[in-house]
C-alpha positions, -999 to 999 in steps of 0.1 A, spaced: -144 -195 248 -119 -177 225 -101 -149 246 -100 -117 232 -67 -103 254 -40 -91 230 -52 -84 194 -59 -51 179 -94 -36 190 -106 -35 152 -100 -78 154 -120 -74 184 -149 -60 167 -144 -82 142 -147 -113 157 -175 -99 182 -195 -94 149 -230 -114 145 -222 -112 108 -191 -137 114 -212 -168 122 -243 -161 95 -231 -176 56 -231 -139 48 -225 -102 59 -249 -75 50 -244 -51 21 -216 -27 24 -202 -35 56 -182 -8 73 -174 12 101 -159 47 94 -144 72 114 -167 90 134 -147 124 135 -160 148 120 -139 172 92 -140 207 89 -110 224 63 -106 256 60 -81 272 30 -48 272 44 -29 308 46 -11 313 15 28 318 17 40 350 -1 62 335 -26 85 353 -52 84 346 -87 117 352 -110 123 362 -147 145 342 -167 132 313 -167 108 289 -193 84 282 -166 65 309 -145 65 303 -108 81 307 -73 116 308 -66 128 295 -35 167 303 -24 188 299 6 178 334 16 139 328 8 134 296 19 93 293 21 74 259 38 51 252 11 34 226 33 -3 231 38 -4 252 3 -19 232 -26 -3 245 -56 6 226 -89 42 229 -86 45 235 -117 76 258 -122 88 264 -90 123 272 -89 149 261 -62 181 276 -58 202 262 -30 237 252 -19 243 216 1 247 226 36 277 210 59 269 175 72 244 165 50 260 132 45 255 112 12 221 122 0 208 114 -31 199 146 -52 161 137 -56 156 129 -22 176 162 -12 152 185 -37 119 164 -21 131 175 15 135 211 3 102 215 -14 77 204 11 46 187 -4 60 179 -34 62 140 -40 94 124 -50 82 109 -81 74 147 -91 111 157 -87 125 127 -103 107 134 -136 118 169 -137 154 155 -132 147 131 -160 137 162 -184 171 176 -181 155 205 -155 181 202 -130 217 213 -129 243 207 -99 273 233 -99 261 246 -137 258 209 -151 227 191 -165 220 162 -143 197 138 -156 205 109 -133 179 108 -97 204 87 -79 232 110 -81 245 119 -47 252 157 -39 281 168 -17 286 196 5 287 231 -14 267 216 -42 252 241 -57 217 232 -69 191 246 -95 160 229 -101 126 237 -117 97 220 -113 80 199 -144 44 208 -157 16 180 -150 19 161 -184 -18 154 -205 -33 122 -191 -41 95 -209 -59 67 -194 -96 61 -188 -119 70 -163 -148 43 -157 -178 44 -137 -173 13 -114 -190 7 -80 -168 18 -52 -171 16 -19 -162 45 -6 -151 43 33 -146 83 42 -140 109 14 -128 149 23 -115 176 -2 -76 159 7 -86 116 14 -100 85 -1 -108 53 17 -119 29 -2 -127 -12 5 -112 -27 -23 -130 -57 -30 -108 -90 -41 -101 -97 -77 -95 -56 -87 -64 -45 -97 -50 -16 -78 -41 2 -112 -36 -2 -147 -7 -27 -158 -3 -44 -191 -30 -70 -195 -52 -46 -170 -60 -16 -187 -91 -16 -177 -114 -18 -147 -88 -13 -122 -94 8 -90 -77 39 -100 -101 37 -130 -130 40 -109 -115 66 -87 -110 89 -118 -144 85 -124 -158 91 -88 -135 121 -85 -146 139 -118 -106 139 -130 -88 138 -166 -75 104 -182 -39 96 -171 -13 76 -187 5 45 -173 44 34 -179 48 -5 -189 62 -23 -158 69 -58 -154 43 -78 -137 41 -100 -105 21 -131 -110 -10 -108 -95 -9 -78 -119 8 -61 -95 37 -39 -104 71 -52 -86 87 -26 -65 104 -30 -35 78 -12 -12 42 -17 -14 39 25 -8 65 39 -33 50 64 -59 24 51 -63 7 80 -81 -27 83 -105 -11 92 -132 27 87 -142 32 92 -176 46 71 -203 73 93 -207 82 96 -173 74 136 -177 55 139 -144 37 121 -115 6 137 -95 -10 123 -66 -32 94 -59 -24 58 -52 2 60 -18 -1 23 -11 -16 -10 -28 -30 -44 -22 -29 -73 -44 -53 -81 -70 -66 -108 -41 -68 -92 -15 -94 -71 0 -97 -44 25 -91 -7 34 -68 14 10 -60 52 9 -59 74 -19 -46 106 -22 -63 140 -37 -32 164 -38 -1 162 -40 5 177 -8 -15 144 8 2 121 -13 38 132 0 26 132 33 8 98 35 39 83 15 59 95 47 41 79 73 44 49 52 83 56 48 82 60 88 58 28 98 34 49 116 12 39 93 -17 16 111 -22 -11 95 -42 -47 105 -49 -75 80 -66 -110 91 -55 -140 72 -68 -175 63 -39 -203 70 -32 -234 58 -15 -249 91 -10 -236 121 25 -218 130 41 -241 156 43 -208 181 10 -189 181 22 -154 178 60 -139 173 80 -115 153 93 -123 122 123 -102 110 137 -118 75 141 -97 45 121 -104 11 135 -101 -21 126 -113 -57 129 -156 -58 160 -165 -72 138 -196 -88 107 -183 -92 106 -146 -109 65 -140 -104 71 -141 -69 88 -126 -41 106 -146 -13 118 -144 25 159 -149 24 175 -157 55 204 -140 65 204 -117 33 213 -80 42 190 -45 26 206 -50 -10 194 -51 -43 190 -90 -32 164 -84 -7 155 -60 24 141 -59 55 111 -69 63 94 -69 97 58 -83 105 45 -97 138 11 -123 135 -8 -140 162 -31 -161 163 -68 -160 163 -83 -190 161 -74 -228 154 -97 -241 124 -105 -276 114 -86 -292 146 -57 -278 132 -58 -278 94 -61 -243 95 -61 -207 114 -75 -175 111 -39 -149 121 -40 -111 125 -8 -94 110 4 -63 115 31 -52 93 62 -32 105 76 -28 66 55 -27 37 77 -48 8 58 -66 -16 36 -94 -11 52 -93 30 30 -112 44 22 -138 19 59 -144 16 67 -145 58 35 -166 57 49 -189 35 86 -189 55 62 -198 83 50 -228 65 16 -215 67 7 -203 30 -22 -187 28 -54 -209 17 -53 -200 -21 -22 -186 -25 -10 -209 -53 20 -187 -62 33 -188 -25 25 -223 -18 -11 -227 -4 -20 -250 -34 -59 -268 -32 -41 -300 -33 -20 -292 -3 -45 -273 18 -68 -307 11 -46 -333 21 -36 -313 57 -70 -308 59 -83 -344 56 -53 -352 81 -72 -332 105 -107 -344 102 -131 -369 104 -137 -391 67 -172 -381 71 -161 -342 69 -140 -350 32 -170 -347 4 -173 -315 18 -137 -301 25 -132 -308 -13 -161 -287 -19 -150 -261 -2 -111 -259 -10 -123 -264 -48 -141 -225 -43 -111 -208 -31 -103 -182 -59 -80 -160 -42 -56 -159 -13 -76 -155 22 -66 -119 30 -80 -89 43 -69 -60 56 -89 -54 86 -78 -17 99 -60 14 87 -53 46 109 -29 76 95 -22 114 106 -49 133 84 -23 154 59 -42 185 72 -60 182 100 -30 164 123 -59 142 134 -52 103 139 -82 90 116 -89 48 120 -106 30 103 -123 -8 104 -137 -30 76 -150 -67 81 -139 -93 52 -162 -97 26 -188 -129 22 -164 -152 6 -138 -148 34 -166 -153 59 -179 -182 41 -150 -201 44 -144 -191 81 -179 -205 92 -174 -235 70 -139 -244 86 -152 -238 120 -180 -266 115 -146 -292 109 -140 -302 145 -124 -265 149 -109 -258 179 -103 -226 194 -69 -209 215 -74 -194 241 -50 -166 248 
């Protein structure tokens, strides 16, 4: 009997689930939160506005410093005038602005930087990295939302939880987060535009990951709906991705006040966050913690890769995630692992999966080639069991990933919100069919 003692409730409800051991799960699967919202319009803050200057909007100074948290404005022109206090260390000026101008995302404030609508001590700084020193003298205005560009399509969603400030959404496998050269077109954020009425955005070219991902460091940073080509200006949506292949809860972002705040929690790891796995192997200890930072493959430039021993550098940075697992498939040719993640860097878990030397079953880019997954599994299993393990590795289209649970701090209400989401059919399908293989199952 498989023990249950020491993974996350929402694996608990996953693998308590009839739907687990039946070929398929039934239509639009999902367990929500059950709280229940109510919003009310947050208090507006008396805010000053100031002459002079080519945008209209509020000025905020050291002796008028307004929170503008819980207030959904645009943004649009508002004016900061500040000093650097004593002891704030080496700060980089965009982050310092963001933590002045609460709800605003740093995306937002790096484009007004870019547009020459910053100066520090009288000077034009166009450069977001530059650090400020104390007695800096800072004078910033916000940019204007640029026009949008891009198109809004009507594609099925499965929409999780919706309020006037969150999206949840189970992205099925094979979409594409948002647009990226080669995927204009029938990406999530498309749909999302359409579902939530908005204008067409516009998308800056970014080198691709074998996935039609985009490559930053961080699967969370600025992520936004809409940055435009020129860089001009970011407003909210996308706070976090998954991979074109994998499926499972994702959280979307209606204002910008949301999107800064959800981007936090992400910055902080207080994010909750649970994805299940498909394995080909199984680890030689059956849970741990695996600590090695991930940067780009020196010999590989699609992918990313875990680098022993390399410090947070422009070479790779840390990179935390702690697995255990679930269940031992096909006497051992394969497992089913929950992760939790710690960090959220590009591809993490594929890559510490792969340092493991478990790829994931279909992850040809990180190692879990059909060939490969094949031969372990025949060295597993009975000769009678091949004609059909051939069958089966032959339909793997995508790596075997879900992510099982999300929980955050609602942006308005404070409330811890979680969700749960079981894999879709083809996940499930392989899980039963590995199972029938002479599978044998740990017991905590």
């Amino acid at each position: 009997m498989l023990s249950l003692s020491g993974l996350s409730s929402s694996t608990k409800a996953f693998l308590s689930s009839p739907s687990l051991f039946l070929f398929f799960l039934p239509p639009n699967p999902r367990i929500s939160a059950s709280s229940s919202f109510s919003f009310q319009s947050p208090p507006r803050i008396p805010i000053s506005f100031r002459a002079g200057s080519s945008f209209t909007g509020a000025s905020i100074s050291d002796r008028n410093e307004e929170v503008l948290a819980g207030v959904r404005p645009n943004f649009a022109g508002v004016r900061l005038e500040a000093t650097v206090a004593v002891d704030s260390g080496k700060v980089r000026l965009d982050s310092w602005i963001s933590s002045r101008v609460s709800g605003i995302s740093r995306a937002r404030v790096q484009s007004s930087i870019r547009l020459g609508l910053v100066r520090v001590n009288g000077q034009v700084v166009d450069k977001v990295s530059q650090n400020v020193k104390t007695g800096d003298k800072i004078d910033c205005t916000i940019s204007e939302l640029q026009p949008l560009k891009a198109e809004a399509e009507d594609i099925p969603l499965e929409i999780v939880h919706e309020d006037d400030s969150v999206l949840v959404v189970n992205k099925p496998p094979h979409m594409v987060v948002h647009p990226a050269p080669g995927n204009a077109k029938g990406t999530l954020v498309n749909g999302i535009l359409h579902h939530c009425s908005l204008p067409t955005i516009a998308f800056s070219h970014q080198e691709s990951l074998s996935d039609d991902e985009d490559t930053c460091d961080d699967e969370f940073r600025g992520m936004s709906m809409d940055a435009s080509i020129s860089g001009a200006s970011v407003r909210p949506g996308i706070v976090h991705r998954l991979d074109k292949g994998t499926s499972g809860l994702l959280v979307v972002a209606k204002d910008e006040h949301s999107h800064a705040h959800l981007s936090e929690q992400f910055k902080l790891h207080t994010i909750h966050r649970v994805y299940v796995s498909l394995t080909s192997g199984v680890p030689s200890q059956l849970s741990g913690h695996i600590e090695v930072p991930i940067g780009r493959d020196p010999n590989n430039r699609i992918r990313m890769a875990a680098i022993p021993g390399a410090t947070n550098s422009k070479r790779a940075r840390h990179a935390a995630s702690r697995y255990k697992v679930i269940e031992i498939l096909a006497a051992g040719g394969s497992a089913l692992v929950e992760w939790r993640l710690e960090t959220g860097r590009t591809h993490q878990i594929r890559a510490h999966a792969k340092y493991l030397g478990i790829p994931l079953l279909g992850d040809e880019v990180y190692g879990g080639a059909k060939s490969m997954a094949l031969s372990l599994l025949r060295s597993k299993t009975p000769s009678s069991c091949h004609g059909q393990l051939s069958k089966l590795v032959s339909g793997f289209k995508r790596p075997c990933l879900h992510a099982l649970a999300l929980g955050f701090t609602h942006p308005y209400t404070k409330k811890n919100i979680q969700f749960t989401c079981p894999p879709p059919a083809d996940f499930t399908e392989i899980l039963s069919q590995l199972r029938k293989f002479g599978d044998v199952k740990h017991s905590a």
